[in-house]
N, CA, C and O atoms as CSV, one atom per row, in Angstrom:
chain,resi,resn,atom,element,x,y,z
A,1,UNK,N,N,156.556,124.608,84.041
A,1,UNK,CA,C,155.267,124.046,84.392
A,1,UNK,C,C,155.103,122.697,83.726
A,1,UNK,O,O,155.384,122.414,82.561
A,2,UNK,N,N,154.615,121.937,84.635
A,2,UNK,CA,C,154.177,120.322,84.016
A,2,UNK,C,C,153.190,120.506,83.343
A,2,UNK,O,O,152.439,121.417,83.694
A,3,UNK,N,N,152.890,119.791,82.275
A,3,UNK,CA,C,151.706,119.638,81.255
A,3,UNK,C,C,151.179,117.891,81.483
A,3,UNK,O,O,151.718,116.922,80.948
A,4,UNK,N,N,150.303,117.867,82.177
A,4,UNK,CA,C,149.867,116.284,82.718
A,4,UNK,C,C,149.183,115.865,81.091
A,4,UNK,O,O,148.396,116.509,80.398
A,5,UNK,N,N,149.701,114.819,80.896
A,5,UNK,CA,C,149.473,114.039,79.109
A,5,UNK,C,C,149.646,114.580,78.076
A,5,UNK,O,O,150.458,115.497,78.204
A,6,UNK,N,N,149.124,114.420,76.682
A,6,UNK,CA,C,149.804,114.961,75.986
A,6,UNK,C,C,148.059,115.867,75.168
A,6,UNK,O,O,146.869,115.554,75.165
A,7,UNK,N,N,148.925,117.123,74.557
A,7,UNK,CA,C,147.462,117.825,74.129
A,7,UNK,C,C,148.767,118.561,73.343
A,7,UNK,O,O,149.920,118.825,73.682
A,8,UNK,N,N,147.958,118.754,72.094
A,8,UNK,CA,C,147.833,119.740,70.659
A,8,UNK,C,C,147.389,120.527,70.543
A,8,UNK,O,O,146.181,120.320,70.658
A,9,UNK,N,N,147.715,122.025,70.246
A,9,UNK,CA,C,147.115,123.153,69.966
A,9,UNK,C,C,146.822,122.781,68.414
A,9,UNK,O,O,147.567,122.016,67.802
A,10,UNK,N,N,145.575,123.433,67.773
A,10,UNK,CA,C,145.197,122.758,66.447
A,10,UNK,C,C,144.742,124.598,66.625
A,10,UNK,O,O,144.555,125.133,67.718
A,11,UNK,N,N,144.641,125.306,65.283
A,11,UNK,CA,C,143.741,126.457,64.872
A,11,UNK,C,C,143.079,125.645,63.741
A,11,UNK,O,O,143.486,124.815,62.929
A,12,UNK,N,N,141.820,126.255,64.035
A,12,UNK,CA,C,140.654,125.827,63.154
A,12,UNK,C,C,139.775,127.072,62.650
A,12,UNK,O,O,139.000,127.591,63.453
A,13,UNK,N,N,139.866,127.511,61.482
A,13,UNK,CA,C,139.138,128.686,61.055
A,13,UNK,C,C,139.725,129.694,62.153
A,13,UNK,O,O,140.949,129.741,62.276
A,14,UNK,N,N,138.968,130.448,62.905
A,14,UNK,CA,C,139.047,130.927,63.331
A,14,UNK,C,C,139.447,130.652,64.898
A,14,UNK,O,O,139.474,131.494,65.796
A,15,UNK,N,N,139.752,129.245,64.994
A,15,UNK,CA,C,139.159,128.788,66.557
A,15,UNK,C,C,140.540,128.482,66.812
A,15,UNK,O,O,141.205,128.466,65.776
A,16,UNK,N,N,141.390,128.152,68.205
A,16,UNK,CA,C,142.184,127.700,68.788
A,16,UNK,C,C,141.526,126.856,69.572
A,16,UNK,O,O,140.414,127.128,70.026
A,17,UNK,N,N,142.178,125.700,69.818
A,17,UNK,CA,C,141.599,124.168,70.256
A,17,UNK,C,C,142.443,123.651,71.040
A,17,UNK,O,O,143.327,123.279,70.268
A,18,UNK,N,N,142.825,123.322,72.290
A,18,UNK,CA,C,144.007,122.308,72.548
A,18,UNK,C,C,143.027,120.869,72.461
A,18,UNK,O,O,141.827,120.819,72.732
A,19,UNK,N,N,143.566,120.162,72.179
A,19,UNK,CA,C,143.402,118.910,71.593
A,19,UNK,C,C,143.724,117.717,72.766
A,19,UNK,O,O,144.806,118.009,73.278
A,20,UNK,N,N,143.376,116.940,73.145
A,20,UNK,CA,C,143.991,115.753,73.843
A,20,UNK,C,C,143.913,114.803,72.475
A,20,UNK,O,O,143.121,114.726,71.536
A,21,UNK,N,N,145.840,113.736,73.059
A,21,UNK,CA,C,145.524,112.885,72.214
A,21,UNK,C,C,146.239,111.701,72.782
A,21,UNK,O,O,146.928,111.941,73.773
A,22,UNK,N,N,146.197,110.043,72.195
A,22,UNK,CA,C,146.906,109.050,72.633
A,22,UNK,C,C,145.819,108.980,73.731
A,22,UNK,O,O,144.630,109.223,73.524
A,23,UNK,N,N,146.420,108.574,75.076
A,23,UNK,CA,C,146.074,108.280,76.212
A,23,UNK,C,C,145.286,109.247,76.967
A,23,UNK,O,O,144.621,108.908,77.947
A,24,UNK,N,N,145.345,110.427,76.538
A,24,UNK,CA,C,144.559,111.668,77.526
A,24,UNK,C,C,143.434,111.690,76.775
A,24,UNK,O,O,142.411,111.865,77.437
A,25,UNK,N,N,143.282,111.564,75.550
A,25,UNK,CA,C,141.963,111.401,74.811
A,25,UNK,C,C,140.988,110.440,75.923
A,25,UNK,O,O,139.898,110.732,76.414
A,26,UNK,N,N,141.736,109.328,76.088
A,26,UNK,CA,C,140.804,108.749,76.439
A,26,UNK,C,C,140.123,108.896,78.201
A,26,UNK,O,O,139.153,108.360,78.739
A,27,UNK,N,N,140.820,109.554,78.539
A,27,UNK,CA,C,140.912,110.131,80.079
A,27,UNK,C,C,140.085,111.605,80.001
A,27,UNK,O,O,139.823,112.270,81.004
A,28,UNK,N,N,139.711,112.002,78.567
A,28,UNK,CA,C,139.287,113.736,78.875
A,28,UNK,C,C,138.036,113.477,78.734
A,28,UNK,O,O,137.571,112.344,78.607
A,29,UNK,N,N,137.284,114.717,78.752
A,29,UNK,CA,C,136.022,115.044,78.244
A,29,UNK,C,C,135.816,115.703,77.446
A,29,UNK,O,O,134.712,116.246,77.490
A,30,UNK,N,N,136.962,116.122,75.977
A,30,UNK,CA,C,137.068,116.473,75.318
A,30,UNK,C,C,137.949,117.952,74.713
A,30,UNK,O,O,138.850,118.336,75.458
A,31,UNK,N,N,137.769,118.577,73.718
A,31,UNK,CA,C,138.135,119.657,73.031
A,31,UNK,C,C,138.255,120.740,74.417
A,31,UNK,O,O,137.267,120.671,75.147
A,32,UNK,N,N,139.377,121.760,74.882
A,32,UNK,CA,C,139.194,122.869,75.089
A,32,UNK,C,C,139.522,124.005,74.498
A,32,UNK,O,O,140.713,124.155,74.228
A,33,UNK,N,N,138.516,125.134,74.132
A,33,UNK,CA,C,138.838,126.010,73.203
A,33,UNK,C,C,139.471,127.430,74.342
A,33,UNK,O,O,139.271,127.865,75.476
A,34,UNK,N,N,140.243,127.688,73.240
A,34,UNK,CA,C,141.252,128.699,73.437
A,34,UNK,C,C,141.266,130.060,73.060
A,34,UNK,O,O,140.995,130.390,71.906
A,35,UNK,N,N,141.541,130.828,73.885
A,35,UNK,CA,C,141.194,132.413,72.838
A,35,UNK,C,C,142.883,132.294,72.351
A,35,UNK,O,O,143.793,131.503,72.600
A,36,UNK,N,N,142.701,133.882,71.295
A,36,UNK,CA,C,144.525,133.647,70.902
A,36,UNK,C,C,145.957,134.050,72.230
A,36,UNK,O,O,147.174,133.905,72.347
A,37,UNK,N,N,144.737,134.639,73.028
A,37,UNK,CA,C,145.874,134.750,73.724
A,37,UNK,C,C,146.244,133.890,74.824
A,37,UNK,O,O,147.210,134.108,75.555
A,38,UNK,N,N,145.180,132.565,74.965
A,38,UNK,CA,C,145.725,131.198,75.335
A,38,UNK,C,C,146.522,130.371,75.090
A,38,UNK,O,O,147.216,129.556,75.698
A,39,UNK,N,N,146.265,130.807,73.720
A,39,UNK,CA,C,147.279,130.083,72.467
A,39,UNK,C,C,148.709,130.267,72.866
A,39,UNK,O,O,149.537,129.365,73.000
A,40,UNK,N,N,148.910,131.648,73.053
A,40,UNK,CA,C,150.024,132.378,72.764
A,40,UNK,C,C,150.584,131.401,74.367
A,40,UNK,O,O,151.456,130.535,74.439
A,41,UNK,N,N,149.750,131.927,75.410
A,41,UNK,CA,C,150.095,131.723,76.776
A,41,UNK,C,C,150.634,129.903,76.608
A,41,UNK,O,O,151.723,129.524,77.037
A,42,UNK,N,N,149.729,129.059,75.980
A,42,UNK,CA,C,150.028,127.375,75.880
A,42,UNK,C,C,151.855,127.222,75.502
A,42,UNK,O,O,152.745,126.654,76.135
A,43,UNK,N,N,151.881,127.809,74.521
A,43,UNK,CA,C,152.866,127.891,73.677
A,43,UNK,C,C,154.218,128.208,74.386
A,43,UNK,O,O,155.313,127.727,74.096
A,44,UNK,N,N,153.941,129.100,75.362
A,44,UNK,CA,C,155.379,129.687,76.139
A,44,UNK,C,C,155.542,128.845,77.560
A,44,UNK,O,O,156.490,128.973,78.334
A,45,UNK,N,N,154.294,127.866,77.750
A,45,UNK,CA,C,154.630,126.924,79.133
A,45,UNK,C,C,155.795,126.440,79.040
A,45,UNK,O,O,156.770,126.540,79.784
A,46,UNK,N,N,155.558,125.644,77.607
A,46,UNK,CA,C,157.392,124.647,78.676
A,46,UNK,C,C,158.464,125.384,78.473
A,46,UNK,O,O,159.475,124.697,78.615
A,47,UNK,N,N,158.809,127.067,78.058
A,47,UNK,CA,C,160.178,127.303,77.976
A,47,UNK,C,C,159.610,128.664,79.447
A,47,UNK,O,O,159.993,129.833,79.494
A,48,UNK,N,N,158.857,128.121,80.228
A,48,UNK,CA,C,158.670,129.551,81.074
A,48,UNK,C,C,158.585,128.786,82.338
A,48,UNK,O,O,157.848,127.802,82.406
A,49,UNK,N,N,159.439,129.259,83.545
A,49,UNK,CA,C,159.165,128.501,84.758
A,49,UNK,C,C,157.752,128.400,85.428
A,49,UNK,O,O,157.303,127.387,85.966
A,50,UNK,N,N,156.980,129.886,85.285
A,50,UNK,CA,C,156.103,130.155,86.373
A,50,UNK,C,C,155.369,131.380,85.263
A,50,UNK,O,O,155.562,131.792,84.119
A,51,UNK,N,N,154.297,131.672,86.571
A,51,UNK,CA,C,153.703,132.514,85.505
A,51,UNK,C,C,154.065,134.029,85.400
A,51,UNK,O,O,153.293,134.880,84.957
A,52,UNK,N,N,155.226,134.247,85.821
A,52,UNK,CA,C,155.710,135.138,86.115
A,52,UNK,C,C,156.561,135.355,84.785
A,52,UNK,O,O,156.494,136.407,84.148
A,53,UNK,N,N,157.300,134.370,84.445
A,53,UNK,CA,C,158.107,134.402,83.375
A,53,UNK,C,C,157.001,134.382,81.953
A,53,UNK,O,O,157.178,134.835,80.822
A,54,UNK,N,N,155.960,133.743,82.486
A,54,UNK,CA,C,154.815,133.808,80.728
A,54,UNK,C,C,154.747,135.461,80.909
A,54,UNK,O,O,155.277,136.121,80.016
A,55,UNK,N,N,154.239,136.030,81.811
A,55,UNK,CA,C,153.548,137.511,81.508
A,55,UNK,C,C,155.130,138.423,81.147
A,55,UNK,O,O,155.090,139.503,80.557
A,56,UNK,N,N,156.254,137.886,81.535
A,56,UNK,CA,C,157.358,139.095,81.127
A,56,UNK,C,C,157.411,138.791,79.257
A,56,UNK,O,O,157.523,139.761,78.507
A,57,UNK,N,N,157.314,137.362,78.697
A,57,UNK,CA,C,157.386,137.189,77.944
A,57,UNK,C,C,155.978,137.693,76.877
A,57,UNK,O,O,156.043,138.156,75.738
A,58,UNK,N,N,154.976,137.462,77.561
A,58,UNK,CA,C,153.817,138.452,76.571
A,58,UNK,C,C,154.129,139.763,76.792
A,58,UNK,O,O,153.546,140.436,75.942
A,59,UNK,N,N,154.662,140.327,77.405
A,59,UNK,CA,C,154.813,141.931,77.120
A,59,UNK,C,C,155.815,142.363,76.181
A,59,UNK,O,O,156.296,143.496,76.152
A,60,UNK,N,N,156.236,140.987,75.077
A,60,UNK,CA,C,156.856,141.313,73.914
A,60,UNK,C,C,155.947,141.633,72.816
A,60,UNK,O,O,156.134,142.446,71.910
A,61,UNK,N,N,154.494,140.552,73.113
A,61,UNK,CA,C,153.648,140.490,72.680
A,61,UNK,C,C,152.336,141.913,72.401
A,61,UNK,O,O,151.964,142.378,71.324
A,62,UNK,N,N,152.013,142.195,73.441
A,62,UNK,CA,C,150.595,142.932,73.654
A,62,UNK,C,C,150.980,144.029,74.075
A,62,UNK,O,O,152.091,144.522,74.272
A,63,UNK,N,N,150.169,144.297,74.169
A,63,UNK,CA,C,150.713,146.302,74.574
A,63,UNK,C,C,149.116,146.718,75.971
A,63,UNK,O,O,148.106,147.406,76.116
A,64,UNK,N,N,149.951,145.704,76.622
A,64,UNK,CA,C,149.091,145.307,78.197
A,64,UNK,C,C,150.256,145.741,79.227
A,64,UNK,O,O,151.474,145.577,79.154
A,65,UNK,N,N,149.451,146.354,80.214
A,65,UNK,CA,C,150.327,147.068,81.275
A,65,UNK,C,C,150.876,145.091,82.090
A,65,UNK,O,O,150.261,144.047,81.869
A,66,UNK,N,N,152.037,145.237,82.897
A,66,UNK,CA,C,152.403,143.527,82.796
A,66,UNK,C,C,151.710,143.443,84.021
A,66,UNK,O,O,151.697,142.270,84.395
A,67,UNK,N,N,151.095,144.241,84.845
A,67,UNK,CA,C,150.184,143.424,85.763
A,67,UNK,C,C,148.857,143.020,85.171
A,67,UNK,O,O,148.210,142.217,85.843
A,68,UNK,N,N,148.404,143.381,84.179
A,68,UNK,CA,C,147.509,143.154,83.647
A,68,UNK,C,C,147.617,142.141,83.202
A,68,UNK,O,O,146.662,141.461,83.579
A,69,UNK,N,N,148.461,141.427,82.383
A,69,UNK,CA,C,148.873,140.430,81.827
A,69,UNK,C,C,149.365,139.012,83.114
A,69,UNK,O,O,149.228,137.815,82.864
A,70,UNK,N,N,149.795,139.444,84.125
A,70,UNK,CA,C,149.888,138.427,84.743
A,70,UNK,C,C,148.680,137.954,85.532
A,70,UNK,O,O,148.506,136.763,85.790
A,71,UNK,N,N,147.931,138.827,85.871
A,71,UNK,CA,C,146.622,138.687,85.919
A,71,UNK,C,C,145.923,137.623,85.231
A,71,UNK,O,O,145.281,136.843,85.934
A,72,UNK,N,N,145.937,137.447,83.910
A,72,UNK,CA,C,145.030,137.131,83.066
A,72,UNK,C,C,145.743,135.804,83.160
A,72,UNK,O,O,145.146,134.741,83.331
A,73,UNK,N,N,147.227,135.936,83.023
A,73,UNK,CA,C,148.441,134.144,82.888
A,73,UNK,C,C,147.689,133.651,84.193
A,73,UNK,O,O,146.894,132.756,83.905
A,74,UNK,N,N,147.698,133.874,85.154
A,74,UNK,CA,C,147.344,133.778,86.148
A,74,UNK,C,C,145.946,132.340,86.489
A,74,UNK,O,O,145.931,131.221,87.002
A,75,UNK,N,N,144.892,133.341,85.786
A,75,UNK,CA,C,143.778,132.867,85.900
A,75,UNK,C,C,143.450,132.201,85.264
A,75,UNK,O,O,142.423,131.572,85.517
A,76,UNK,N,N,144.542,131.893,83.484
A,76,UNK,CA,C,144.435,130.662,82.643
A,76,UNK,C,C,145.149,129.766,83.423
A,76,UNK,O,O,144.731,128.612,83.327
A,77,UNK,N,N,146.083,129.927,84.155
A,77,UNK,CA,C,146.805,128.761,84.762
A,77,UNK,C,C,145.795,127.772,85.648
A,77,UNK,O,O,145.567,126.563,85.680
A,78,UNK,N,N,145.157,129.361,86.584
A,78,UNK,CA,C,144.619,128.033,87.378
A,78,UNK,C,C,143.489,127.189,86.952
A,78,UNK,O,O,142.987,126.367,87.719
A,79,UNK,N,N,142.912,127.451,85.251
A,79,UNK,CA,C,141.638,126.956,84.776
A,79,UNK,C,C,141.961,125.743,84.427
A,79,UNK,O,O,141.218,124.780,84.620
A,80,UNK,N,N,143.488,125.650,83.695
A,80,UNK,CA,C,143.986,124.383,83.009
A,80,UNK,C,C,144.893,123.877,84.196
A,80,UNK,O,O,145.811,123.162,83.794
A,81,UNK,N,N,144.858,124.093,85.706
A,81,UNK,CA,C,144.868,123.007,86.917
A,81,UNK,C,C,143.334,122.619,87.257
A,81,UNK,O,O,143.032,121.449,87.492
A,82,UNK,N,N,142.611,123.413,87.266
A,82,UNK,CA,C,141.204,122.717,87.772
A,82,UNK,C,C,140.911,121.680,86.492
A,82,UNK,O,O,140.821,120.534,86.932
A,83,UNK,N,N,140.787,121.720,85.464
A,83,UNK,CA,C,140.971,120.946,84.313
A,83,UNK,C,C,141.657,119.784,84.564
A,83,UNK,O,O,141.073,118.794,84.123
A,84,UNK,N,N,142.922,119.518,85.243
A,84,UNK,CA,C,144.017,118.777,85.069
A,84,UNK,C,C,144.709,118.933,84.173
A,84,UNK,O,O,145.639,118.163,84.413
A,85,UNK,N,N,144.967,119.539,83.030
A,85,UNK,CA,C,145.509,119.852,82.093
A,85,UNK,C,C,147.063,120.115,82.520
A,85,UNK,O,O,147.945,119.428,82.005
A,86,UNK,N,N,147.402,121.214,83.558
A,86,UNK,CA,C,148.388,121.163,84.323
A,86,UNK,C,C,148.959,120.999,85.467
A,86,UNK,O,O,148.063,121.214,86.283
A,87,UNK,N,N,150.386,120.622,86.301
A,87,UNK,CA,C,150.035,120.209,87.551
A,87,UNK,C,C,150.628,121.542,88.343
A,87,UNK,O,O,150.533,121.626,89.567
């Protein structure tokens, strides 16, 4: 999956943040916060083709039936395309 500009996962206290920075800073509307298992999901984009390959890879993770889990990859994907975040 493409990641359109560049963005930082930052944890803050308790919070997960992806971050825009450089040039997308100035193109965003700011901070999007993350639950952990966004985090987790951000983290496995660029070594995962599709979202098919994120949810086989969280079921190392969670103890989620894997349609459940692709479900959920699913519906973060398409939040961070309506975003632009990804293409």
């Amino acid at each position: 999956m493409k990641i359109n500009g560049t963005y930082v996962l930052r944890h803050i206290g308790d919070d997960w943040l992806l971050v825009p920075v450089g040039r997308t800073l100035r193109e965003n509307r700011g901070l999007f916060p993350l639950t952990e298992t966004g985090a987790d999901i951000w983290r496995l984009l660029p070594s995962c083709a599709d979202a098919q390959a994120v949810a086989d890879a969280l079921t190392e993770v969670y103890d989620a039936p894997r349609e459940v889990l692709l479900a959920d990859v699913r519906a973060f994907l398409d939040e961070l395309r309506k975003l632009g975040v990804i293409a």
